[in-house]
Structures are given as C-alpha cells and as structure tokens.
C-alpha positions in Angstrom: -234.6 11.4 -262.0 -232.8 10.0 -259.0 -233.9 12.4 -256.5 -237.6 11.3 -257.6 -236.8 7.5 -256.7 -236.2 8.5 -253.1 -239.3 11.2 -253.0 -241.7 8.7 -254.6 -240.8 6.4 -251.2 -241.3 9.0 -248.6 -244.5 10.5 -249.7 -245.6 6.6 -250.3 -244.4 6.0 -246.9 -246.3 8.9 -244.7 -249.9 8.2 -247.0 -249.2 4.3 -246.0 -248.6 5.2 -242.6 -251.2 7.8 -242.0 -253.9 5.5 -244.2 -252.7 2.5 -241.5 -253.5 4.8 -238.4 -256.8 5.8 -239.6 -257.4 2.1 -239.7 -255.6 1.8 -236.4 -258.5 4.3 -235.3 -261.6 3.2 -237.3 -261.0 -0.1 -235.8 -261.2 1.1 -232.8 -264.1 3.3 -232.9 -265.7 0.1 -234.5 -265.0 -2.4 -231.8 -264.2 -0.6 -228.8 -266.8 1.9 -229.1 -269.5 0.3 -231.5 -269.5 3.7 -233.2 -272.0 4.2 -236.1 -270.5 4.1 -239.5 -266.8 2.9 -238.5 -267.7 -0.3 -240.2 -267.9 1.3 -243.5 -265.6 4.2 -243.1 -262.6 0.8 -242.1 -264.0 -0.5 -245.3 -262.8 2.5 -247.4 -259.9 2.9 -245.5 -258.6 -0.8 -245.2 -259.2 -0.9 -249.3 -257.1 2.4 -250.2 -254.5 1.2 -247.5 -254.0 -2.3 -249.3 -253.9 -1.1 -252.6 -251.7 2.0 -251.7 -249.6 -0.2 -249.7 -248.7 -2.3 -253.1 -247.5 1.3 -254.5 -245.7 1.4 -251.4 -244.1 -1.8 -252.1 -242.6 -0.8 -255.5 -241.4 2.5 -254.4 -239.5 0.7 -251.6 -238.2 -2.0 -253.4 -237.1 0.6 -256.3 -235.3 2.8 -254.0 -233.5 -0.3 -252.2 -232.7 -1.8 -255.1 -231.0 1.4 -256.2 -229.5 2.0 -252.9 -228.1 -1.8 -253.3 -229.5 -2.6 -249.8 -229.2 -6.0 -248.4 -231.9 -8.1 -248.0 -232.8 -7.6 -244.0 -233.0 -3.9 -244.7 -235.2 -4.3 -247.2 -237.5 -6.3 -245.8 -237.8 -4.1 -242.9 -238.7 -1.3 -244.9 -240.9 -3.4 -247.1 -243.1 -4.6 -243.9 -242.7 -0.7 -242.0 -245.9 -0.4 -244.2 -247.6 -2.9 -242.0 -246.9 -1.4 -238.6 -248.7 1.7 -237.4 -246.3 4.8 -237.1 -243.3 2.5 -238.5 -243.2 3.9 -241.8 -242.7 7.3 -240.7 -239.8 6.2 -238.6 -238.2 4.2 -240.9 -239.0 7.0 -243.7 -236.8 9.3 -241.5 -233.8 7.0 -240.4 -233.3 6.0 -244.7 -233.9 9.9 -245.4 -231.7 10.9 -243.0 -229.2 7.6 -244.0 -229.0 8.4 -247.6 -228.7 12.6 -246.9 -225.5 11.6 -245.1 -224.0 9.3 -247.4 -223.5 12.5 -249.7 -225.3 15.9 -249.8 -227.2 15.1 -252.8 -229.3 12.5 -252.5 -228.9 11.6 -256.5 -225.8 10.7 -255.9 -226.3 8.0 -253.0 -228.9 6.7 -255.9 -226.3 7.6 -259.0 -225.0 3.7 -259.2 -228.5 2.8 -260.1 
C-alpha cells in the first residue's frame, strides 16, 4: 500500500506535466500561429489539465504528508503542476530523494 502512495504521485505528475505542455503548445499554435481548431483543442486540454491537476493535488499532498515534508517543500511540489516541464523534474529529484532514504520506498513512507 505504501509503495502505491508514491506511484499514484509520479504517474499524476508526468500526465499533469505532459497535459500542461500540450497546453503550453495549443496556445501557441492558437495565438502565435492562428491555427485552425487550437481554440477548441486548448479547450479540451486546459479542462482535463485543471481537473487532473486537482488529482495531482491530493496525490502530492498524500505523499508529503506521509513523507512528513515541511511546508516549503510541499508547496513546491504542490505548484510543480503549474509550471511546464517542472513536474517532471520535481517528480524525479522526490523519486530519486525517497529511493535513497532506504531501498524500499515503503519504508521512507512506513511512518505514515
């Protein structure tokens, strides 16, 4: 059950971060190169992203919580869903954080 906390927040991380660079690039198509369709297609996208994003939210705040993070950490991995590519970064550096705390990430989750 721990280990789930912690894959729940990365693959909630990389869809908000790959829904925010479509975005990124719909918006782009839309105003930069008046491209037919973007307007709708940024619609979609910018719907899924914010409601995805609130999943985001409570897998993140779950696996901080858990983790016993302090406050400024969590909130920089609460907003990393905000900024394009910053999720997957910040997915990476608290994978990689929480693999080397111990080998098994349950037990760097095991006081929850």
């Amino acid at each position: 059950m721990k280990k789930s906390v912690l894959t729940r927040y990365r693959v909630m991380a990389y869809v908000t971060g790959v829904l925010l660079v479509l975005l990124c690039l719909g918006m782009i198509a839309k105003y930069a190169f008046k491209a037919d369709g973007a307007d709708d297609l940024t619609k979609v996208i910018a719907i899924a992203h914010g409601w995805l994003y609130v999943v985001y939210l409570i897998c993140a705040f779950d696996l901080g919580s858990k983790a016993k993070w302090p406050v400024g950490k969590q909130l920089w991995v609460l907003i990393a869903g905000t900024i394009p590519t910053a999720a997957f970064f910040v997915e990476r550096k608290i994978s990689a954080e929480l693999d080397a705390k111990v080998k098994d990430p349950d037990e760097a989750l095991a006081g929850a």
